[in-house]
ChimeraX commands (.cxc) that place a marker at each C-alpha (Angstrom):
marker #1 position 88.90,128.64,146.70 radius 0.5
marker #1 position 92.03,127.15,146.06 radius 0.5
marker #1 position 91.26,123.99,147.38 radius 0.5
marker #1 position 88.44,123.77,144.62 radius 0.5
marker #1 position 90.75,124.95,142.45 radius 0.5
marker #1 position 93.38,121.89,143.06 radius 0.5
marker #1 position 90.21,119.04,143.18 radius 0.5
marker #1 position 90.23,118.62,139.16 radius 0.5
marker #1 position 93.35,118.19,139.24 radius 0.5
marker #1 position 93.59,115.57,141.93 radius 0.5
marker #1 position 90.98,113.88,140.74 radius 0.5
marker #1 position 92.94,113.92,136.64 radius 0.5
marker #1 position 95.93,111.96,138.37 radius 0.5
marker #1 position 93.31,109.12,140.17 radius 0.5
marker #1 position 92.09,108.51,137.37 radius 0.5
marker #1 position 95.59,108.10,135.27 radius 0.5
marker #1 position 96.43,105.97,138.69 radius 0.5
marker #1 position 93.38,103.85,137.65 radius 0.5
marker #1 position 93.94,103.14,134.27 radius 0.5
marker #1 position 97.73,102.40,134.68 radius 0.5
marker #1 position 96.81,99.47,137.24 radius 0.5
marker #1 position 93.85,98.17,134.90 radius 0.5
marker #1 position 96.48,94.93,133.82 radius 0.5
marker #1 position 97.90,94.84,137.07 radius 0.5
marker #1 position 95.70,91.67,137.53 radius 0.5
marker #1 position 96.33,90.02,134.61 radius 0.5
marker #1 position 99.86,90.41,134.89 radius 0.5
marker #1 position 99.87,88.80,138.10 radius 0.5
marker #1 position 98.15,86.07,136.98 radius 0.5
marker #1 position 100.62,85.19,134.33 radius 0.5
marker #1 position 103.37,85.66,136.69 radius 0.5
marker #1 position 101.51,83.05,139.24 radius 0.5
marker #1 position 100.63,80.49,136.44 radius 0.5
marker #1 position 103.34,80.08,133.93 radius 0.5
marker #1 position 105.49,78.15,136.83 radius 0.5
marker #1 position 102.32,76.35,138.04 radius 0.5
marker #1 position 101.75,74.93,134.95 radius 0.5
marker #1 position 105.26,74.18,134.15 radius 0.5
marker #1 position 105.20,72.16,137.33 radius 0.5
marker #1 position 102.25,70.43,136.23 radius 0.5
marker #1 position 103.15,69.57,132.63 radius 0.5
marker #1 position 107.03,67.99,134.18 radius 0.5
marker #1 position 104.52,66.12,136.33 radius 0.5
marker #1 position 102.77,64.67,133.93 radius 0.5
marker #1 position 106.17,63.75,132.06 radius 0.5
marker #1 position 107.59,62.35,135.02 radius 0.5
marker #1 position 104.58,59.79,135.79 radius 0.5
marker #1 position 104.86,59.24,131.71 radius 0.5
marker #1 position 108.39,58.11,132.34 radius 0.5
marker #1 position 107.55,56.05,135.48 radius 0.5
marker #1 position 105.13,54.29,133.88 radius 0.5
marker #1 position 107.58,53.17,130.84 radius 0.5
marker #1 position 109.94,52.33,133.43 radius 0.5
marker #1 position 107.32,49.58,134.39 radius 0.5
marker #1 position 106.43,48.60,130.92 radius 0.5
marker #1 position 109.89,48.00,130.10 radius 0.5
marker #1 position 110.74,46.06,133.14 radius 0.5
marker #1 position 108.13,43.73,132.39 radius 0.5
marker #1 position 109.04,43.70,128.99 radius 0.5
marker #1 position 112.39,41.97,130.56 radius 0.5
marker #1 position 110.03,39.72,132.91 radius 0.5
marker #1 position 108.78,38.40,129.49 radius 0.5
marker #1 position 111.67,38.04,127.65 radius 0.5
marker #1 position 112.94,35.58,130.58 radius 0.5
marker #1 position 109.65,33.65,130.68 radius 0.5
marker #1 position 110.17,33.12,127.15 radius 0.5
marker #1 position 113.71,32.30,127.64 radius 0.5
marker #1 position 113.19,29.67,129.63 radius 0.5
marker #1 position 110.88,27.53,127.63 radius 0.5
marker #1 position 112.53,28.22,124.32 radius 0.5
marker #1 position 115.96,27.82,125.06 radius 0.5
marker #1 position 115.41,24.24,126.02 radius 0.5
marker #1 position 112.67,23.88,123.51 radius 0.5
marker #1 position 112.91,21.50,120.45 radius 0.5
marker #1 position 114.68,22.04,117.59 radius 0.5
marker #1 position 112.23,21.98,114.91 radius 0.5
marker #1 position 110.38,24.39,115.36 radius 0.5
marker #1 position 113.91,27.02,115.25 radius 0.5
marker #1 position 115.37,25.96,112.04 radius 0.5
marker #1 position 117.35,23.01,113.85 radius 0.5
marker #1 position 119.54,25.88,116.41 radius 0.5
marker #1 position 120.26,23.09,119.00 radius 0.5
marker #1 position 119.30,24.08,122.32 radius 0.5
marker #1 position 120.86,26.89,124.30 radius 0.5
marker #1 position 121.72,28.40,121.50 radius 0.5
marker #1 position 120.95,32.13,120.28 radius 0.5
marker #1 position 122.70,32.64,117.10 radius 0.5
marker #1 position 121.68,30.08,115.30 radius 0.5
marker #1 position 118.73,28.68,112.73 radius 0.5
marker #1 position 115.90,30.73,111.19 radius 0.5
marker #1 position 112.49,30.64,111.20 radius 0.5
marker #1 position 109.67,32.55,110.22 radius 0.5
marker #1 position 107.16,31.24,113.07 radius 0.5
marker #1 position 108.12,34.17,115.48 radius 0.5
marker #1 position 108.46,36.96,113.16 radius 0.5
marker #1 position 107.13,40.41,113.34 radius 0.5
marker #1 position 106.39,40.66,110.10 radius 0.5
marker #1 position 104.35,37.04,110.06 radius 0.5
marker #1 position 102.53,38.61,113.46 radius 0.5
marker #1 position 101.51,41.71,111.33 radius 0.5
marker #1 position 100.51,39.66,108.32 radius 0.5
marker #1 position 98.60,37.50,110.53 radius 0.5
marker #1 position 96.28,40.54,111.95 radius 0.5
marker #1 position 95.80,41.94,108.36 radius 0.5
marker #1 position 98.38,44.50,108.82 radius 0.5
marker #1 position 100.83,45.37,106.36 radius 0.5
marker #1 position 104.95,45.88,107.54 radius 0.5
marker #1 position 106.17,49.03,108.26 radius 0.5
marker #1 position 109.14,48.49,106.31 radius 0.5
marker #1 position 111.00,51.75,107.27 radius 0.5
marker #1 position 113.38,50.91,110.08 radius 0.5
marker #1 position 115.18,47.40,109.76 radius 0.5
marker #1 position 117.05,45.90,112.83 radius 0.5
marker #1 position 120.47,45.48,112.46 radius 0.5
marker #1 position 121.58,41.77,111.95 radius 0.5
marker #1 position 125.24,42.35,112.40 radius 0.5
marker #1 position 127.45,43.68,115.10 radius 0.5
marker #1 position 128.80,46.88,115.30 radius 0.5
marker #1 position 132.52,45.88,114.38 radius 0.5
marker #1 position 131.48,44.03,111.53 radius 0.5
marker #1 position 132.40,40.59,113.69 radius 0.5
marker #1 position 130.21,37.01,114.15 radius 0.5
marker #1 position 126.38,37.71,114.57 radius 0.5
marker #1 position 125.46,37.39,117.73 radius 0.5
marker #1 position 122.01,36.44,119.74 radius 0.5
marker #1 position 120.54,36.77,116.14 radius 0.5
marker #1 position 119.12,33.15,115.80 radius 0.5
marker #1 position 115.48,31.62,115.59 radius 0.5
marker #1 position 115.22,31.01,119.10 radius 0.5
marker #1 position 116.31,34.79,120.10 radius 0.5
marker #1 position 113.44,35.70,118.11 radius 0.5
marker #1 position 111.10,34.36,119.91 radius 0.5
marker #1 position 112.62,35.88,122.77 radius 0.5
marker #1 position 112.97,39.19,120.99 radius 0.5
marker #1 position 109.05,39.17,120.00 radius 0.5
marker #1 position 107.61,38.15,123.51 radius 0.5
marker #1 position 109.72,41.13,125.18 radius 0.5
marker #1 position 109.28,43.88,122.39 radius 0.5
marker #1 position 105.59,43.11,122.52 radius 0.5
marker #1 position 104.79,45.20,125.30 radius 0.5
marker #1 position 107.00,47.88,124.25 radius 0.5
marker #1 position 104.19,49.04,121.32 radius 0.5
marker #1 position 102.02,50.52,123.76 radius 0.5
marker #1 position 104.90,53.17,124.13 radius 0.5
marker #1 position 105.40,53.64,120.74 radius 0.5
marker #1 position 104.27,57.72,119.64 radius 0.5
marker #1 position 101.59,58.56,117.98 radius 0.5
marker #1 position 103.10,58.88,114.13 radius 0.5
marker #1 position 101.30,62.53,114.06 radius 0.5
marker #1 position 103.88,63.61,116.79 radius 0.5
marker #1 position 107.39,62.41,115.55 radius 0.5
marker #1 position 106.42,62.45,111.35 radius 0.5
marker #1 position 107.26,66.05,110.49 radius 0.5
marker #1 position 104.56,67.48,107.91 radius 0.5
marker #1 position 101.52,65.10,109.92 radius 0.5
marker #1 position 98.38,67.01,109.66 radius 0.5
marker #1 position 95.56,67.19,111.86 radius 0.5
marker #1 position 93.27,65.85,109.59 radius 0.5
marker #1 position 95.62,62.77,108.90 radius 0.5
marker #1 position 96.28,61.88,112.53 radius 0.5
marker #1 position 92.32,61.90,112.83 radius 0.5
marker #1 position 92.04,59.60,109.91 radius 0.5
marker #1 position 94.77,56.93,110.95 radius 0.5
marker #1 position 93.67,53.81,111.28 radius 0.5
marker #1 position 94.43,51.42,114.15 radius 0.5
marker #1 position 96.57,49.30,111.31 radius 0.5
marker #1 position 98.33,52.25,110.37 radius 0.5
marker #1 position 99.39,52.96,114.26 radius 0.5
marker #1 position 100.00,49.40,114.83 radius 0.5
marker #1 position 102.26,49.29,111.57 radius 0.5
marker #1 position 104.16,52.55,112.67 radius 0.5
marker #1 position 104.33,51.41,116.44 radius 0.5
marker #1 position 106.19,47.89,115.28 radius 0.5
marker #1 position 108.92,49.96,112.94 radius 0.5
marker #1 position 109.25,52.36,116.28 radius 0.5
marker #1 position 109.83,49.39,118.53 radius 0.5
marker #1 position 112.17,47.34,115.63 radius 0.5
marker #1 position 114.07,50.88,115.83 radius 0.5
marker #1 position 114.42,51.53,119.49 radius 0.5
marker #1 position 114.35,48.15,121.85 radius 0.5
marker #1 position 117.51,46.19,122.46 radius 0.5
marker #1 position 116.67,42.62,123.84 radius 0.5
marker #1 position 119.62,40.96,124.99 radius 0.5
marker #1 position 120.48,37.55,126.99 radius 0.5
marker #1 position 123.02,38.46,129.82 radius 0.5
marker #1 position 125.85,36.37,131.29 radius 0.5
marker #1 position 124.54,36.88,134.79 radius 0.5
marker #1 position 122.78,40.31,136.74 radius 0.5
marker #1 position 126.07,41.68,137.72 radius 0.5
marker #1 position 127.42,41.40,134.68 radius 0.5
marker #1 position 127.35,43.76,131.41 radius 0.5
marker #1 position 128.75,40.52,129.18 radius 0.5
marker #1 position 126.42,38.58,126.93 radius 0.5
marker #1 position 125.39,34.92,127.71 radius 0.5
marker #1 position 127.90,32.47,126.75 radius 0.5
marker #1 position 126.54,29.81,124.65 radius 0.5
marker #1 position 124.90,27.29,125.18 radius 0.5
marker #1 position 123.27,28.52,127.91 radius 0.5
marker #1 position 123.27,26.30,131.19 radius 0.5
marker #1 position 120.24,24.29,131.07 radius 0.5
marker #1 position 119.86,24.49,134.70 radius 0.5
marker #1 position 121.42,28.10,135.56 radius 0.5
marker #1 position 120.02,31.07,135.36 radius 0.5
marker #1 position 118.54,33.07,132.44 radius 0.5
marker #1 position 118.95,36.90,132.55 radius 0.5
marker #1 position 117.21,38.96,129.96 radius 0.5
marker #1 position 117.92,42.93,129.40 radius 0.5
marker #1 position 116.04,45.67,127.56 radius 0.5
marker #1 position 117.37,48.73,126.29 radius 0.5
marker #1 position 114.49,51.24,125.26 radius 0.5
marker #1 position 114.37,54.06,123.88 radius 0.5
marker #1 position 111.26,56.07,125.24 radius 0.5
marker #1 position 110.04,59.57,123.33 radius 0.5
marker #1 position 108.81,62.36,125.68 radius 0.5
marker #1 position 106.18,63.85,124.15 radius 0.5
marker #1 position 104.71,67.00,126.59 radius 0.5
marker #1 position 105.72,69.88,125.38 radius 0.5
marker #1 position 107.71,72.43,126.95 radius 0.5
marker #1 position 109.33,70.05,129.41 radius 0.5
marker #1 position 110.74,67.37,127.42 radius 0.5
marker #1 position 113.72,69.61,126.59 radius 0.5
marker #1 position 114.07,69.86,130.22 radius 0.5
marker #1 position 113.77,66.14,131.08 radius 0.5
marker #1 position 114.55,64.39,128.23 radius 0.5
marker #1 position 117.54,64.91,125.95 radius 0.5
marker #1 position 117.81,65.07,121.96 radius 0.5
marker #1 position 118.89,62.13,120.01 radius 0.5
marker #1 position 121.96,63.10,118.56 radius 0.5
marker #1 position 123.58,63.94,122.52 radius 0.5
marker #1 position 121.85,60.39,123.68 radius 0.5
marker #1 position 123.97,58.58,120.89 radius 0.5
marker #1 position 127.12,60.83,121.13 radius 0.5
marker #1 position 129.12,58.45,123.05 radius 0.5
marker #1 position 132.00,61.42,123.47 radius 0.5
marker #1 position 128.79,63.60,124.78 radius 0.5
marker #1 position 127.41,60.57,126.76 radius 0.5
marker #1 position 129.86,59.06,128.64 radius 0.5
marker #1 position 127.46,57.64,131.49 radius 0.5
marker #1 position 125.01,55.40,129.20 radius 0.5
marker #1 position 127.77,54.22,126.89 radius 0.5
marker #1 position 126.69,50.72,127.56 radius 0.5
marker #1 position 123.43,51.55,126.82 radius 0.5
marker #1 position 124.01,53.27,123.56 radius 0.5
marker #1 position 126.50,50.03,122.36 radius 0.5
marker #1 position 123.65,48.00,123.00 radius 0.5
marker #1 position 121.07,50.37,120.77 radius 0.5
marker #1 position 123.60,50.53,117.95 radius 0.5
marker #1 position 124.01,46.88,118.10 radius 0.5
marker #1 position 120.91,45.15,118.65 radius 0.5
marker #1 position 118.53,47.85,117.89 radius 0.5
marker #1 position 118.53,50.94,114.36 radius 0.5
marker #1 position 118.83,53.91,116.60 radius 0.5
marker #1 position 120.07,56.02,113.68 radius 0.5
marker #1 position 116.76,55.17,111.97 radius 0.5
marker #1 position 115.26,57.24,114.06 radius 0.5
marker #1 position 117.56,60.35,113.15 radius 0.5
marker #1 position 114.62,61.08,110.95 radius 0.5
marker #1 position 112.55,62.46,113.56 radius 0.5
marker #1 position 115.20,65.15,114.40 radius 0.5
marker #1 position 114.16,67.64,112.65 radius 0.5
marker #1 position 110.62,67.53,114.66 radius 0.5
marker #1 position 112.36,68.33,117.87 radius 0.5
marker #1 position 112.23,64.84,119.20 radius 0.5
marker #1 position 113.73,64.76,122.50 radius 0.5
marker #1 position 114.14,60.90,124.06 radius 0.5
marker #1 position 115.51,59.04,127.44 radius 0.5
marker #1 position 116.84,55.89,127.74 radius 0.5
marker #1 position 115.53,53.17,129.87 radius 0.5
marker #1 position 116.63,49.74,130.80 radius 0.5
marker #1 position 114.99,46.54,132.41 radius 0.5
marker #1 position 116.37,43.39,133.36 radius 0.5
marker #1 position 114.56,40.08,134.94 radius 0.5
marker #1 position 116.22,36.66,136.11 radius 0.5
marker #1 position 114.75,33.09,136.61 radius 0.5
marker #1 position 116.12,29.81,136.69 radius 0.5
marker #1 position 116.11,27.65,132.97 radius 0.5
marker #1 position 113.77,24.56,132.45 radius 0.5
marker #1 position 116.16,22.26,131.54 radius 0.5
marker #1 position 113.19,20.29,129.83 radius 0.5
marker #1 position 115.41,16.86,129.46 radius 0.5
marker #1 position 112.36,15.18,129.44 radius 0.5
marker #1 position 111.97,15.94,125.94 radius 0.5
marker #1 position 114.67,13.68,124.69 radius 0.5
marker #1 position 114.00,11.30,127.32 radius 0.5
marker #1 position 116.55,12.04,129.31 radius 0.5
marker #1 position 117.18,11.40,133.19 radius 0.5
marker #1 position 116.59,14.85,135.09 radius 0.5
marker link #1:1,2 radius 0.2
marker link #1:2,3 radius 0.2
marker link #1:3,4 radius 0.2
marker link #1:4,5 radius 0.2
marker link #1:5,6 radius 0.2
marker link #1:6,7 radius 0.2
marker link #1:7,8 radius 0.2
marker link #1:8,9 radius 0.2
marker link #1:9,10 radius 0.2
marker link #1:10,11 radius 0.2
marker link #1:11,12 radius 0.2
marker link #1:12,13 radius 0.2
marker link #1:13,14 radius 0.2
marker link #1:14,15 radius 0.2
marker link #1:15,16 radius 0.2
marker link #1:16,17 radius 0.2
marker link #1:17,18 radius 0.2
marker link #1:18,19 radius 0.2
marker link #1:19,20 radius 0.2
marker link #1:20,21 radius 0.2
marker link #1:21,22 radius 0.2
marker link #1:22,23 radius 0.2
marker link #1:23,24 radius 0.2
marker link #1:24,25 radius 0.2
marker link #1:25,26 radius 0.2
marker link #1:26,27 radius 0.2
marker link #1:27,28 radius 0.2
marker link #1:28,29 radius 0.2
marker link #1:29,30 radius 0.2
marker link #1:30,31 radius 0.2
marker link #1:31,32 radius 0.2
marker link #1:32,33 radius 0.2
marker link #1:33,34 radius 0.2
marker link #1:34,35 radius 0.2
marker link #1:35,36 radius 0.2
marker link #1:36,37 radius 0.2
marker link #1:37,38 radius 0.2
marker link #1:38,39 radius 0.2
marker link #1:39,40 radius 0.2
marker link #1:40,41 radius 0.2
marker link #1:41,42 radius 0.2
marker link #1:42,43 radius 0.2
marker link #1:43,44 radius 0.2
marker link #1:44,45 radius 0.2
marker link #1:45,46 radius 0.2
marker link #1:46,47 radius 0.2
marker link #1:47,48 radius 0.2
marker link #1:48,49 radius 0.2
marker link #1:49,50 radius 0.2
marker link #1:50,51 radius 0.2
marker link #1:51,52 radius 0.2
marker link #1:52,53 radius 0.2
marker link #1:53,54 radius 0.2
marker link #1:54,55 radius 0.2
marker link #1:55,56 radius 0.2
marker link #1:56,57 radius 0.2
marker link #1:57,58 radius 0.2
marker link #1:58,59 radius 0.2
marker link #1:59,60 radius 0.2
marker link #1:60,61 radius 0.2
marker link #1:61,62 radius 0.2
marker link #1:62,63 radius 0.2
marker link #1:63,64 radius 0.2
marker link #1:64,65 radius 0.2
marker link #1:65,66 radius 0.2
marker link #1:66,67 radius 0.2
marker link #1:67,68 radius 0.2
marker link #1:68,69 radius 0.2
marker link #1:69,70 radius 0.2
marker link #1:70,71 radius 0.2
marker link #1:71,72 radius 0.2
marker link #1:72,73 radius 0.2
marker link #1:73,74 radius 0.2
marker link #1:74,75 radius 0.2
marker link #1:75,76 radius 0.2
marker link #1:76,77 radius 0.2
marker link #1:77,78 radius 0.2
marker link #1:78,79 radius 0.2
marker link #1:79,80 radius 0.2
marker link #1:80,81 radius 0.2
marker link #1:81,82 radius 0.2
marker link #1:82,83 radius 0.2
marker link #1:83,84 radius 0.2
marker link #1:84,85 radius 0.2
marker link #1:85,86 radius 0.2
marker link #1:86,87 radius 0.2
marker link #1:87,88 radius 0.2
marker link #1:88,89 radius 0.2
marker link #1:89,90 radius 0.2
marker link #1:90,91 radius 0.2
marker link #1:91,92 radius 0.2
marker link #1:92,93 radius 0.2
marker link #1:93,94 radius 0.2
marker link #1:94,95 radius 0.2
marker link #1:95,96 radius 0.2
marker link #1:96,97 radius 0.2
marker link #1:97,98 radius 0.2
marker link #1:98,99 radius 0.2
marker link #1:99,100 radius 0.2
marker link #1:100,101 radius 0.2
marker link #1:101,102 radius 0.2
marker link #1:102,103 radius 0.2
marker link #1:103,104 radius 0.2
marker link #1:104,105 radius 0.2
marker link #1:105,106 radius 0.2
marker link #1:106,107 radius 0.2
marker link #1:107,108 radius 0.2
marker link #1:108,109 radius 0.2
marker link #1:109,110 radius 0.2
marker link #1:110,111 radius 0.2
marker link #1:111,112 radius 0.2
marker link #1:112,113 radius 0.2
marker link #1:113,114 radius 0.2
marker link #1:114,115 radius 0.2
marker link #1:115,116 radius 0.2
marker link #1:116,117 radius 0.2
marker link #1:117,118 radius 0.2
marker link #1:118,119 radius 0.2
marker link #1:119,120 radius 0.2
marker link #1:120,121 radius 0.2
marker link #1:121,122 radius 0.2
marker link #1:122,123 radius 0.2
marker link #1:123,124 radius 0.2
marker link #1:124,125 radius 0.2
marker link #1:125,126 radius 0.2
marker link #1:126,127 radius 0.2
marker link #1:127,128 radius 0.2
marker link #1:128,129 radius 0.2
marker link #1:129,130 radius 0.2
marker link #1:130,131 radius 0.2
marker link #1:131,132 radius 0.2
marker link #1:132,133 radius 0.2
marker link #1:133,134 radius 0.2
marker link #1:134,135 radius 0.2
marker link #1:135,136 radius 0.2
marker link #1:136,137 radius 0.2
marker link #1:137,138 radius 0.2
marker link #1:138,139 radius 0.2
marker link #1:139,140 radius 0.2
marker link #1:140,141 radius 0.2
marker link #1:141,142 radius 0.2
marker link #1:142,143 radius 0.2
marker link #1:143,144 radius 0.2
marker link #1:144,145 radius 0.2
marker link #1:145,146 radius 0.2
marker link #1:146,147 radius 0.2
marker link #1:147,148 radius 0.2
marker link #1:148,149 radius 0.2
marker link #1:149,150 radius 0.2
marker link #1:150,151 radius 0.2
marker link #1:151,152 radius 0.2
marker link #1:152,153 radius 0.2
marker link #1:153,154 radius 0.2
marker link #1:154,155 radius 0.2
marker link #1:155,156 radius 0.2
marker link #1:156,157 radius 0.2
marker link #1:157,158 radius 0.2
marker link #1:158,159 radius 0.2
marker link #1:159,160 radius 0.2
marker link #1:160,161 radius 0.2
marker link #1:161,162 radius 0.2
marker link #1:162,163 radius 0.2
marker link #1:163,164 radius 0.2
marker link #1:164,165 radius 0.2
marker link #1:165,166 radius 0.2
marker link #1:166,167 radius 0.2
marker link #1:167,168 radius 0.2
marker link #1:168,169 radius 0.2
marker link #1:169,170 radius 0.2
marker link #1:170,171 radius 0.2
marker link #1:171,172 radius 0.2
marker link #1:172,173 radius 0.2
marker link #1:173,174 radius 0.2
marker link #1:174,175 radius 0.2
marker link #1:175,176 radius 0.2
marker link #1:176,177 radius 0.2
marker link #1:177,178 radius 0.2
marker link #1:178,179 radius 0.2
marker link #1:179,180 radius 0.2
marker link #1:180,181 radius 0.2
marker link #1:181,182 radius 0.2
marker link #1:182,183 radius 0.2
marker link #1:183,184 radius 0.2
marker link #1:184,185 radius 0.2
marker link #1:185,186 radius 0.2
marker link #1:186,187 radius 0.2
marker link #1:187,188 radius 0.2
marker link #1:188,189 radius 0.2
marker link #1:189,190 radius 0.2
marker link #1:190,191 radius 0.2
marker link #1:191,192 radius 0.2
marker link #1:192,193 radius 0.2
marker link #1:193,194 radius 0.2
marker link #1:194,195 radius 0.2
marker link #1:195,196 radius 0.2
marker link #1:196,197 radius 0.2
marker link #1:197,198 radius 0.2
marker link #1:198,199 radius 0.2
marker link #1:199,200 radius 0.2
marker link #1:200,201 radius 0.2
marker link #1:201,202 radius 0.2
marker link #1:202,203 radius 0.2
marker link #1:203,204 radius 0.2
marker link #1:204,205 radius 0.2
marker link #1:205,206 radius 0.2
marker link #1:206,207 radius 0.2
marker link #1:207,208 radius 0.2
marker link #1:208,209 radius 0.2
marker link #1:209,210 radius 0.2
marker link #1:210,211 radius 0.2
marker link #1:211,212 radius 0.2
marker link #1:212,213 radius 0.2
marker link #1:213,214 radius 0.2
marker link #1:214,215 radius 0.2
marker link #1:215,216 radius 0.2
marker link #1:216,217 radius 0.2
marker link #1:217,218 radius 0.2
marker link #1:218,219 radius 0.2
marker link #1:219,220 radius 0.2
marker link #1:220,221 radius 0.2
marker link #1:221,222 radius 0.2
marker link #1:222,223 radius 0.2
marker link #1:223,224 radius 0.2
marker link #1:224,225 radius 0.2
marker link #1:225,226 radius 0.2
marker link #1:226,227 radius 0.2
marker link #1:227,228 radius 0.2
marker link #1:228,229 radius 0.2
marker link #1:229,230 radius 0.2
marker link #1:230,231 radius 0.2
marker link #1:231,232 radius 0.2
marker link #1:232,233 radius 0.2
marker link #1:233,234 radius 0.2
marker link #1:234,235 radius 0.2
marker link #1:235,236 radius 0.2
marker link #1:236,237 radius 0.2
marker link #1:237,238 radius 0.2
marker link #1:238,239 radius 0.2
marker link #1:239,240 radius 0.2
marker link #1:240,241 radius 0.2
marker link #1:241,242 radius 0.2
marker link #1:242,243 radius 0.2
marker link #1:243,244 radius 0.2
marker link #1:244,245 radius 0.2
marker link #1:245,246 radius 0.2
marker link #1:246,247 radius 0.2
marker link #1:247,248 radius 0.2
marker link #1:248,249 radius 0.2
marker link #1:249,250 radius 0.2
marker link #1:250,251 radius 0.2
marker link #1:251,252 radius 0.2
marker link #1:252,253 radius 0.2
marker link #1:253,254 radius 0.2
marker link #1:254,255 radius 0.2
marker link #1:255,256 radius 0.2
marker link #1:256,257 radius 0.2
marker link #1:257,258 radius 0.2
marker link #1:258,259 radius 0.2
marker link #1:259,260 radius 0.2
marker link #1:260,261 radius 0.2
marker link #1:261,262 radius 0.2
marker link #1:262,263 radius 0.2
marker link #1:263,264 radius 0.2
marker link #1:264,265 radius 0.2
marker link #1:265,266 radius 0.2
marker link #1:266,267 radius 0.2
marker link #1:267,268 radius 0.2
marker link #1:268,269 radius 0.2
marker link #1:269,270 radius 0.2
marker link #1:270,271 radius 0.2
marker link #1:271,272 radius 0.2
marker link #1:272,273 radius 0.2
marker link #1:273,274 radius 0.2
marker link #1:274,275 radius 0.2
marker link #1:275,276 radius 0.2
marker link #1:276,277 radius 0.2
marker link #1:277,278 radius 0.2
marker link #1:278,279 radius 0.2
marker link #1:279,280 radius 0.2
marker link #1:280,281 radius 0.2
marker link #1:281,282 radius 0.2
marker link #1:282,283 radius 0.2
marker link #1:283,284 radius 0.2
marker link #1:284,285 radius 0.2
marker link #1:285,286 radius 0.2
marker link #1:286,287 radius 0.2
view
């Protein structure tokens, strides 16, 4: 008797057992996916930055084929810079704004590069030929460019379905005026711009500075850093170089805008070397 007596009462706390493990599953799950997917998402950032990595190296392997033919290229064509020379002569032929009218595309217009130098001294690597330069490296660098839906704070859904290809194109050129640094070295082991006029027979180094956006969420706080501690140079001791040549060749601080979305950005460099043309032939002279 007493046993039957105690059954309902055994069989009361099975069933509370039940229903207190009902989540027990679920909870599990959670705990087993959250770092799973976490691991997968700073995968996907990582082979994001890899592949920049590669764009912007042969961003630099096109800035140097460029160099080669323009430097010793004729004068006419680069506002009469003689040749060699990177600060010196305008012309319109290898602008990004010509480019953009040519495909139908209007100019950004919101983030001009910086013509001067950071101290306020001589303009440097600023001339018609550098432009050309400038333009066949930077090129490249628009296929890294954001989306403008994910750095333009108050984008809607229903705009960043409507964008045109223009629009992105537009936006993407004004990204890359804002964040690529295209400079002619001195030598590889050397952090010293090219003296001028460059050797017609030595060797042509070209650098890019870029500044990539992460865009996967969650992770790009943890792999990428925010734009105000990338340009800090008190906070950012180690790319110092790289931020002087941002600030001087590049409008980093145009970028300042996107802040307030959470932007979070790395900085990546590329470099390529090959031997000038030394195209004497042009004046006729003996090689």
């Amino acid at each position: 008797m007493a046993q039957l007596a105690r059954r309902p009462r055994y069989e009361l706390c099975a069933r509370m057992a039940k229903r207190h493990s009902r989540g027990i599953v679920y909870v599990e799950f959670l705990l087993a996916f959250i770092p799973i997917f976490l691991l997968f998402l700073g995968t996907c950032q990582l082979v994001l930055l890899t592949a920049a990595r590669l764009v912007v190296s042969h961003a630099a392997a096109n800035g140097v084929r460029s160099a080669i033919v323009v430097l010793e290229d004729t004068a006419d064509d680069y506002g009469g810079a003689p040749r060699g020379n990177l600060s010196k002569g305008k012309s319109d032929t290898f602008a990004w704004d010509s480019l953009l009218e040519r495909l139908g595309i209007g100019n950004a217009g919101t983030y001009t590069r910086r013509t001067g130098s950071r101290n306020g001294a001589a303009q440097v690597q600023n001339g018609a030929r550098m432009a050309a330069i400038r333009l066949s490296a930077a090129t490249p660098l628009l296929t890294l460019a954001p989306k403008m839906s994910a750095v333009v704070s108050g984008d809607t859904l229903e705009r960043s379905l409507v964008s045109s290809v223009g629009a992105q194109l537009a936006f993407a050129y004004g990204y890359t005026e804002a964040a690529a640094a295209v400079v002619v070295k001195r030598s590889e082991s050397s952090d010293e711009l090219a003296i001028e006029p460059i050797d017609p027979k030595g060797s042509v180094t070209v650098e890019v500075t870029y500044l990539y956006h992460c865009g996967v969420p969650l992770v790009r706080g943890l792999m990428c850093s925010s734009l105000s501690s990338l340009l800090d140079l008190h906070a950012n001791r180690a790319g110092f170089r790289n931020v002087e040549r941002l600030s001087q060749f590049a409008n980093p601080e145009a970028l300042r805008a996107f802040a307030s979305s959470g932007g979070r950005y790395a900085i990546l460099t590329g470099e390529a070397t090959l031997s000038n043309q030394g195209a004497a032939y042009l004046s006729g002279e003996s090689q």
